[in-house]
Z-matrix of the N, CA and C atoms (Angstrom, degrees):
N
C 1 1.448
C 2 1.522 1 109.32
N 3 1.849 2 119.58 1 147.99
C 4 1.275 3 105.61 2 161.48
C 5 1.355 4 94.10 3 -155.34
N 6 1.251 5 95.29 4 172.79
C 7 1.711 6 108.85 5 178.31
C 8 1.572 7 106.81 6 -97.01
N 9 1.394 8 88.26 7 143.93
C 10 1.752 9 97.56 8 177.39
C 11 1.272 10 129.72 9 -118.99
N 12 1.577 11 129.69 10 122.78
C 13 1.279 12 125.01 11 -169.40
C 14 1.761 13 99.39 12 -99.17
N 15 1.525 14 88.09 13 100.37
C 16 1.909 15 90.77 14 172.28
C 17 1.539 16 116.07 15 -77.00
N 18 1.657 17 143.52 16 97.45
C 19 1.388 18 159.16 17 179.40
C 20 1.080 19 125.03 18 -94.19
N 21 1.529 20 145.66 19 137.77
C 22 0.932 21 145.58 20 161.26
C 23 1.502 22 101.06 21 -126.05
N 24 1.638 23 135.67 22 178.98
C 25 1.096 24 152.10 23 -132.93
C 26 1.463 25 102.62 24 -90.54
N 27 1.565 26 108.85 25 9.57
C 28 1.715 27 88.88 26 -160.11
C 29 2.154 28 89.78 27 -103.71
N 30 1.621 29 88.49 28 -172.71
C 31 1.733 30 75.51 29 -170.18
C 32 1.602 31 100.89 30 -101.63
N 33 1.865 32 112.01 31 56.75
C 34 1.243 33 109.03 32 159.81
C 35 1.588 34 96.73 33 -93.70
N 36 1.510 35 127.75 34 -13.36
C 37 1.136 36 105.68 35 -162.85
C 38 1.607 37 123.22 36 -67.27
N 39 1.123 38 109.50 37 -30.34
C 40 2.243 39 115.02 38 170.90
C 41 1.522 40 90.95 39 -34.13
N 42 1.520 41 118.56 40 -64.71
C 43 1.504 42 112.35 41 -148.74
C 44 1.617 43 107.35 42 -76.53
N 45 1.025 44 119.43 43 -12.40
C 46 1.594 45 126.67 44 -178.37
C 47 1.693 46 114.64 45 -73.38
N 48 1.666 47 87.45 46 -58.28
C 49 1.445 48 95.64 47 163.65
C 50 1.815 49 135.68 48 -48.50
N 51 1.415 50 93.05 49 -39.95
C 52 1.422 51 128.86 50 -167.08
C 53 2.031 52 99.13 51 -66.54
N 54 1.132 53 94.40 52 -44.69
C 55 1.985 54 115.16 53 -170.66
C 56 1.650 55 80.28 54 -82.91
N 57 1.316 56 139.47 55 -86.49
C 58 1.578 57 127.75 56 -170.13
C 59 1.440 58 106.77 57 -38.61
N 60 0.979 59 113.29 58 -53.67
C 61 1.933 60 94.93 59 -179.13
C 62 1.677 61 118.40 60 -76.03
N 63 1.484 62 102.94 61 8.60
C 64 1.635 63 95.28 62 166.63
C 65 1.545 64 96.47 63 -108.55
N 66 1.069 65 119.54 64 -37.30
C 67 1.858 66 105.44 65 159.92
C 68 1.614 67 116.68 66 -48.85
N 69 1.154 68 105.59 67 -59.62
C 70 1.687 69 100.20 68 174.95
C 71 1.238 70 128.86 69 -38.54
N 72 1.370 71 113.87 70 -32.28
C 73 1.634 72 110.36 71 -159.87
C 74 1.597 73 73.74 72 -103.62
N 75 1.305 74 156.36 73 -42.39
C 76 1.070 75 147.16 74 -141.81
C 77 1.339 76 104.82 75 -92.31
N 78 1.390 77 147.80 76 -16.34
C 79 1.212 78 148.11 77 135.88
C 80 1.835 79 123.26 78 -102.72
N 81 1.239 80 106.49 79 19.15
C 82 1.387 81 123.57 80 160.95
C 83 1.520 82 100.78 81 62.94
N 84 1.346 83 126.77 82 49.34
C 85 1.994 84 140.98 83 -174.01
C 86 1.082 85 108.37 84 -124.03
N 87 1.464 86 131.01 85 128.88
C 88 1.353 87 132.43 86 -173.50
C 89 1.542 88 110.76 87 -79.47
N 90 0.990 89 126.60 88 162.01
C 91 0.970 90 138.21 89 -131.30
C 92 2.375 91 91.49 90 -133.88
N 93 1.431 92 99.45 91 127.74
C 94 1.308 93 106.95 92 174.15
C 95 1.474 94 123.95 93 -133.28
N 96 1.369 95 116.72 94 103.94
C 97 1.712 96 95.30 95 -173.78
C 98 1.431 97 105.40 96 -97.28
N 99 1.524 98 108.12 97 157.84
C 100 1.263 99 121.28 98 -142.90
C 101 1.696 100 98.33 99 -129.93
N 102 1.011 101 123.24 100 122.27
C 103 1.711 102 113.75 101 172.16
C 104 1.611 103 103.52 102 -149.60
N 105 1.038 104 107.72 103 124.22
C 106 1.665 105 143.77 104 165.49
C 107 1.473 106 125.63 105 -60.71
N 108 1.085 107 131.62 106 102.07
C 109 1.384 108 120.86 107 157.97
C 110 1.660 109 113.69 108 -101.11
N 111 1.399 110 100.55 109 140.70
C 112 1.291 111 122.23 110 -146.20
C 113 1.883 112 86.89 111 -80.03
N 114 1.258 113 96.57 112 -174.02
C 115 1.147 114 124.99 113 174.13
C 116 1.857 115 119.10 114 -70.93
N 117 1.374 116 107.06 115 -36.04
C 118 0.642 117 136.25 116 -171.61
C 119 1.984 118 114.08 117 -75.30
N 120 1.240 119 92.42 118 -62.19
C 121 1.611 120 124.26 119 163.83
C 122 1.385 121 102.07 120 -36.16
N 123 1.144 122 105.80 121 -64.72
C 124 1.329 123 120.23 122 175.46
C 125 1.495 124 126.12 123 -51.90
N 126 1.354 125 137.92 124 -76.79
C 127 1.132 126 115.16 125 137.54
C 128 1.734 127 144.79 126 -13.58
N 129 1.127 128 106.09 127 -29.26
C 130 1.532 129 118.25 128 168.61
C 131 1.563 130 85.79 129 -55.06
N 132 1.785 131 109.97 130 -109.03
C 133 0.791 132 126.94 131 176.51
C 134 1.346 133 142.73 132 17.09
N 135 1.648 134 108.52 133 -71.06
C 136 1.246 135 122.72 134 150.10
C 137 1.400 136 124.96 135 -38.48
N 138 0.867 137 99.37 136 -48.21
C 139 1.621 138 136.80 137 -166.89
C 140 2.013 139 88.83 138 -38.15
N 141 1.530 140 80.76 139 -75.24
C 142 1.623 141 107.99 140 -164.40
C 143 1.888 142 107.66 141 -75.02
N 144 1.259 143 118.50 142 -16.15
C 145 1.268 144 121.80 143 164.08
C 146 1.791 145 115.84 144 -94.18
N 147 0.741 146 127.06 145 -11.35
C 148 1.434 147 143.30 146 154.77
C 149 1.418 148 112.19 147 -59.32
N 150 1.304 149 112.33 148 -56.76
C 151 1.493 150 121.59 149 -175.62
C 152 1.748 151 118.76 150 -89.34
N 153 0.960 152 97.79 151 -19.08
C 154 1.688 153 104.61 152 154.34
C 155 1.677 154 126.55 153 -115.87
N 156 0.901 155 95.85 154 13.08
C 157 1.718 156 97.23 155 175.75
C 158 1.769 157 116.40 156 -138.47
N 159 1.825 158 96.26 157 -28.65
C 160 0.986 159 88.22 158 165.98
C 161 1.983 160 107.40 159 91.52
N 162 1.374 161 108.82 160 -17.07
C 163 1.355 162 121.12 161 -168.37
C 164 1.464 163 113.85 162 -108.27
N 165 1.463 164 147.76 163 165.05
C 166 1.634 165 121.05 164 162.45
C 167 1.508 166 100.50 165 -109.60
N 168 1.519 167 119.83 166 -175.85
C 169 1.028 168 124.22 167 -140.24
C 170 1.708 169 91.20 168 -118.53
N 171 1.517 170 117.43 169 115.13
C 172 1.932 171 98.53 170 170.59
C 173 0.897 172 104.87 171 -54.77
N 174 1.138 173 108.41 172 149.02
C 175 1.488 174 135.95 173 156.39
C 176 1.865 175 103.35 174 -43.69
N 177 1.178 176 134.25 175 -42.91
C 178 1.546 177 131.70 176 -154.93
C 179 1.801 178 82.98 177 -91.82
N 180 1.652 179 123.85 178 -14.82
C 181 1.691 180 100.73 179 177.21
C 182 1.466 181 104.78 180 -81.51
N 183 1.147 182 116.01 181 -27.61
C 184 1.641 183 128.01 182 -165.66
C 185 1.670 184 96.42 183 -61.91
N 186 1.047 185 134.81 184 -56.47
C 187 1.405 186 163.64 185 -134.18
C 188 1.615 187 85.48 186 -95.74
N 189 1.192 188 135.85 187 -48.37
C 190 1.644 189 148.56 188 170.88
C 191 1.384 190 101.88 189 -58.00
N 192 1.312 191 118.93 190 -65.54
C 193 0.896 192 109.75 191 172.23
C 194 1.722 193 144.99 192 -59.96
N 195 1.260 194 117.15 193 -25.62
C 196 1.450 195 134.45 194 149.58
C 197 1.265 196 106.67 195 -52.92
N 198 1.646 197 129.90 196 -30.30
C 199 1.688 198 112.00 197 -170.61
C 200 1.351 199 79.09 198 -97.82
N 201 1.411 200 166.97 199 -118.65
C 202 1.160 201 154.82 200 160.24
C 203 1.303 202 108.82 201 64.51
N 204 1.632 203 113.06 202 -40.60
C 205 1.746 204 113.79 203 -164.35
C 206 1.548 205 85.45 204 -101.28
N 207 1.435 206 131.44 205 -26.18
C 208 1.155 207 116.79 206 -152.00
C 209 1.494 208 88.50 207 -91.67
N 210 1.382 209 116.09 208 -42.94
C 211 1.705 210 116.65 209 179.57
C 212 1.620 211 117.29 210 -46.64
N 213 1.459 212 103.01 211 -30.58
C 214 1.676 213 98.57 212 -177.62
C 215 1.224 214 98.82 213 -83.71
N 216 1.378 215 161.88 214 -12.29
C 217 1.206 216 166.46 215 -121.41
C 218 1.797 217 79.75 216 -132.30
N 219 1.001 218 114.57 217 -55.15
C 220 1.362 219 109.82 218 -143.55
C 221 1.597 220 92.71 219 -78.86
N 222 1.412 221 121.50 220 -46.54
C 223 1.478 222 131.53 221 -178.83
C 224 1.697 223 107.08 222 -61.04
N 225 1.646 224 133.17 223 -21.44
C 226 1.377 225 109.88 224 -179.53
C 227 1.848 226 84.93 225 -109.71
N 228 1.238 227 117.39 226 23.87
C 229 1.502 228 106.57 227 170.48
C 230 2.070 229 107.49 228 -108.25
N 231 1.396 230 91.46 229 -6.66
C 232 1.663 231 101.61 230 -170.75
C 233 1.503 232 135.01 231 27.68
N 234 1.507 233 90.93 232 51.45
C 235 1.324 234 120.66 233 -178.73
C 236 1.551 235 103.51 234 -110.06
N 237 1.787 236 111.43 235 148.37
C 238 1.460 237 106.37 236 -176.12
C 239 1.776 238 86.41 237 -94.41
N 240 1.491 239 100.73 238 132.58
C 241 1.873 240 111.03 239 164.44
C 242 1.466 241 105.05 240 -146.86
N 243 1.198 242 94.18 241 164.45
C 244 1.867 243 82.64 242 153.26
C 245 1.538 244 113.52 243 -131.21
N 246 1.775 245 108.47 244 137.54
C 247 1.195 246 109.44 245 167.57
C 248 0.960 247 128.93 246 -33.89
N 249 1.543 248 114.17 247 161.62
C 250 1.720 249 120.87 248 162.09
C 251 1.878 250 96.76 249 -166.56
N 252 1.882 251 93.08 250 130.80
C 253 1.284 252 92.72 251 176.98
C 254 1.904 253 114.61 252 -112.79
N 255 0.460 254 129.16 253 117.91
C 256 1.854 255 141.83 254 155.71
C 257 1.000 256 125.22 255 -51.49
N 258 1.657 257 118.85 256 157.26
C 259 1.804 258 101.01 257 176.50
C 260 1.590 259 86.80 258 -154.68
N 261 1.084 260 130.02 259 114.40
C 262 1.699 261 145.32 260 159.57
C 263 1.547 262 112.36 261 148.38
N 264 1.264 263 124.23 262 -148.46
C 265 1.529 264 132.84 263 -170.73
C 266 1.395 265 96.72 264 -56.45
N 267 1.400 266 124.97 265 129.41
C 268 1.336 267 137.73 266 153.23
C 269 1.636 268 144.34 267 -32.12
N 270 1.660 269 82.91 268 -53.44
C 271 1.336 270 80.47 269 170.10
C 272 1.781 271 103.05 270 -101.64
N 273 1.211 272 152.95 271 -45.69
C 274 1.182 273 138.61 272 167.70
C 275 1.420 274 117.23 273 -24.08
N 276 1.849 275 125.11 274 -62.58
C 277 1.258 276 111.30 275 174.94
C 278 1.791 277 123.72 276 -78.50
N 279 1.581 278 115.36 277 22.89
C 280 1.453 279 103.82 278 175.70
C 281 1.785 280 82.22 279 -108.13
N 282 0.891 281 138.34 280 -24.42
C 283 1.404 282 152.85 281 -166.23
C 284 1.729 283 110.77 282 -57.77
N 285 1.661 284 80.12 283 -61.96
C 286 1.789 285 110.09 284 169.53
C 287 1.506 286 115.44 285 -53.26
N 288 1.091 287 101.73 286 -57.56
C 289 1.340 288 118.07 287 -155.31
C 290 1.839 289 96.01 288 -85.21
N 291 0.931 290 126.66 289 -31.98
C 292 1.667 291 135.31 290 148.07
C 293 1.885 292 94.80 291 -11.48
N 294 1.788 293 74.14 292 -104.82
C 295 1.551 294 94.13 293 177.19
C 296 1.509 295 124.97 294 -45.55
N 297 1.190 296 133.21 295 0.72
C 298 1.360 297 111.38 296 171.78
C 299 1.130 298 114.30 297 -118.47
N 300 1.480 299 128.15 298 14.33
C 301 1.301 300 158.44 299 -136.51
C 302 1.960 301 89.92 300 -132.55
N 303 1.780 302 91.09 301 -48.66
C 304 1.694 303 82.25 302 -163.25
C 305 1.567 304 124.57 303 79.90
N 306 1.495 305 105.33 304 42.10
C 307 1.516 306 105.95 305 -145.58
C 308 2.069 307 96.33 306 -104.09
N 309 1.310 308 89.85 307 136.93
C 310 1.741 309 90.18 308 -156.03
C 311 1.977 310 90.37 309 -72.15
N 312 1.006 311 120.06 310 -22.97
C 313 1.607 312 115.61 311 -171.82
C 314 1.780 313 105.34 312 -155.80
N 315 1.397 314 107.81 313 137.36
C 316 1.211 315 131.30 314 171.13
C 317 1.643 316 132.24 315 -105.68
N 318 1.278 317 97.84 316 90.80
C 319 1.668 318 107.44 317 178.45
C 320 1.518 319 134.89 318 -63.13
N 321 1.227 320 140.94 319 89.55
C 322 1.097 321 141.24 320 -135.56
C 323 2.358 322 110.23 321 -131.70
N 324 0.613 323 142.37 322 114.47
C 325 1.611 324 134.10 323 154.20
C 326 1.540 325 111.87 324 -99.27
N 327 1.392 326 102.18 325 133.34
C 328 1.431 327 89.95 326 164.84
C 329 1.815 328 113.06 327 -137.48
N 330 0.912 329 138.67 328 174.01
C 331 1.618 330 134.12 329 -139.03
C 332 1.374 331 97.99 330 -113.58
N 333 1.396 332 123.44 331 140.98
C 334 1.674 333 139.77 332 -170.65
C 335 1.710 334 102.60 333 -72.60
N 336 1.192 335 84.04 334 101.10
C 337 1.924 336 95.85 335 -174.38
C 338 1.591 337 95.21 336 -129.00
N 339 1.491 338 102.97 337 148.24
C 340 1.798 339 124.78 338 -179.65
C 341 1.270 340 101.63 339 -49.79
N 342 1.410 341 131.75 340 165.09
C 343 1.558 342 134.17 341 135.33
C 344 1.585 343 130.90 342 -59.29
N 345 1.676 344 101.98 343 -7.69
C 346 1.334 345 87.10 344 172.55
C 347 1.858 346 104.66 345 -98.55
N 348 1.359 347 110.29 346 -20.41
C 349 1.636 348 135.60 347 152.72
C 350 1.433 349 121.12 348 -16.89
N 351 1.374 350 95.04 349 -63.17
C 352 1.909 351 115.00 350 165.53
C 353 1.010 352 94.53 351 -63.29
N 354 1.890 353 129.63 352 -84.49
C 355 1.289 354 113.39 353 -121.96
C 356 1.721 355 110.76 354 -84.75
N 357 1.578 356 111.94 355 -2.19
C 358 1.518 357 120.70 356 163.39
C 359 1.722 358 110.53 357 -78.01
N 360 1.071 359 113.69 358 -30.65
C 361 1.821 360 118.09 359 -166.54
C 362 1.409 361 89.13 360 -114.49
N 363 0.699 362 135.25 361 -76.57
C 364 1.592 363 134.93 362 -143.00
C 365 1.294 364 118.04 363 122.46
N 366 1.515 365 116.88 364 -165.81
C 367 1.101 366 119.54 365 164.74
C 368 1.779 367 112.44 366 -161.67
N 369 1.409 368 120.05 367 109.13
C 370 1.070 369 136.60 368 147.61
C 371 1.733 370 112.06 369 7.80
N 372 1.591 371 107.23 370 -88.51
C 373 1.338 372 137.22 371 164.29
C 374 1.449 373 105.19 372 -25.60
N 375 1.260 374 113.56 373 -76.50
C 376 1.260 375 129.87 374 -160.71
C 377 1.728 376 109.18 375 -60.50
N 378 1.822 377 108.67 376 -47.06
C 379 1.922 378 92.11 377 170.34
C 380 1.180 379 105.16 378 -49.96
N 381 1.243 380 131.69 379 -51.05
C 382 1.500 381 137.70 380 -140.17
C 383 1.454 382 102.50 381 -77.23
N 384 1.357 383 100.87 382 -10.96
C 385 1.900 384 110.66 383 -173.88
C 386 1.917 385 93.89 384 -78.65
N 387 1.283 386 97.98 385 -73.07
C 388 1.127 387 118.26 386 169.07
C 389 1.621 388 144.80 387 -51.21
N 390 1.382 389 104.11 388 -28.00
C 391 1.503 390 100.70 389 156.55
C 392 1.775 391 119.39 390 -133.79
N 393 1.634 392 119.43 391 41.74
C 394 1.095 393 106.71 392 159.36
C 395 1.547 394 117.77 393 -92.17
N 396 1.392 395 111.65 394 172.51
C 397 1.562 396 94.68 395 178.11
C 398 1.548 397 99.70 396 -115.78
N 399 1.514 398 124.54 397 24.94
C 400 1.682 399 106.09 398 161.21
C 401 1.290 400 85.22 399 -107.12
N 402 1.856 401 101.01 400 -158.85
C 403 1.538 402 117.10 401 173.49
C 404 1.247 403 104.89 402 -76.24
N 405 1.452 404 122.04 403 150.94
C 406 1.452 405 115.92 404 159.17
C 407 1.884 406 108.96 405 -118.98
N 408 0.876 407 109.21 406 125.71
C 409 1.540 408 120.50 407 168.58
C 410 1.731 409 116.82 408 -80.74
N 411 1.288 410 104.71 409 115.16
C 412 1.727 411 117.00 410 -146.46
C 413 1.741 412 76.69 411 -116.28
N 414 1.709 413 123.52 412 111.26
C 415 1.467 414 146.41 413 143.68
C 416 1.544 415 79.66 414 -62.40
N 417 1.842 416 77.73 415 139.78
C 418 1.542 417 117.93 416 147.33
C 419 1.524 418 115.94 417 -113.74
N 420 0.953 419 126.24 418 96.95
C 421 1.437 420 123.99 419 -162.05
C 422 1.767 421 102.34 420 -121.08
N 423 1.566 422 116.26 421 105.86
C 424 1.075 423 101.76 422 157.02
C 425 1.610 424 135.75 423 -70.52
């Protein structure tokens, strides 16, 4: 079993991390932070390495690079975890990767948005509320 700190780029990630390593030590589960680059991200990327290199990007560098984001997260949070990077829908692969992980708790923030905010965009937070199958612990982090 481990606990998972699900992060993306914004500066909820310290406190996400910060709440998984007080679950960790508090049921003695290591601790993994997890960050996703979207589909979208991805295409960027390419995008801009295509046009200066001329080359596309594997899929297994993209995926390096997502644990890369989670490793720097984890190094100015100075917590022991270990990365893990992802590459598609956000909340589906922290969801996925939950469950196949077997992960006793899911660490999650997500950002003070309207109701009409959600129900035009969505919300990240909110699948992950709704279709993981452990607990997820939902930061409010201004």
């Amino acid at each position: 079993m481990t606990i998972i700190a699900a992060i993306d780029r914004s500066d909820r990630a310290p406190a996400i991390i910060e709440e998984a390593k007080r679950l960790g030590e508090a049921f003695d589960e290591p601790v993994e932070v997890v960050h996703v680059l979207s589909r979208d991200e991805f295409v960027s990327l390419e995008q801009t390495n295509v046009s200066e290199t001329g080359d596309t990007i594997p899929t297994q560098e993209v995926v390096e690079i997502a644990a890369e984001i989670a490793a720097e997260a984890i190094d100015r949070s100075d917590v022991e975890a270990t990365p893990v990077g992802l590459l598609g829908d956000p909340a589906d692969e922290i969801v996925d990767y939950a469950a196949d992980e077997g992960a006793s708790y899911l660490v999650v923030a997500g950002r003070k948005r309207s109701p009409v905010g959600k129900a035009l965009f969505g919300s990240v937070v909110q699948s992950i509320l709704l279709n993981a199958s452990c607990p997820v612990v939902s930061l409010r982090v201004e």
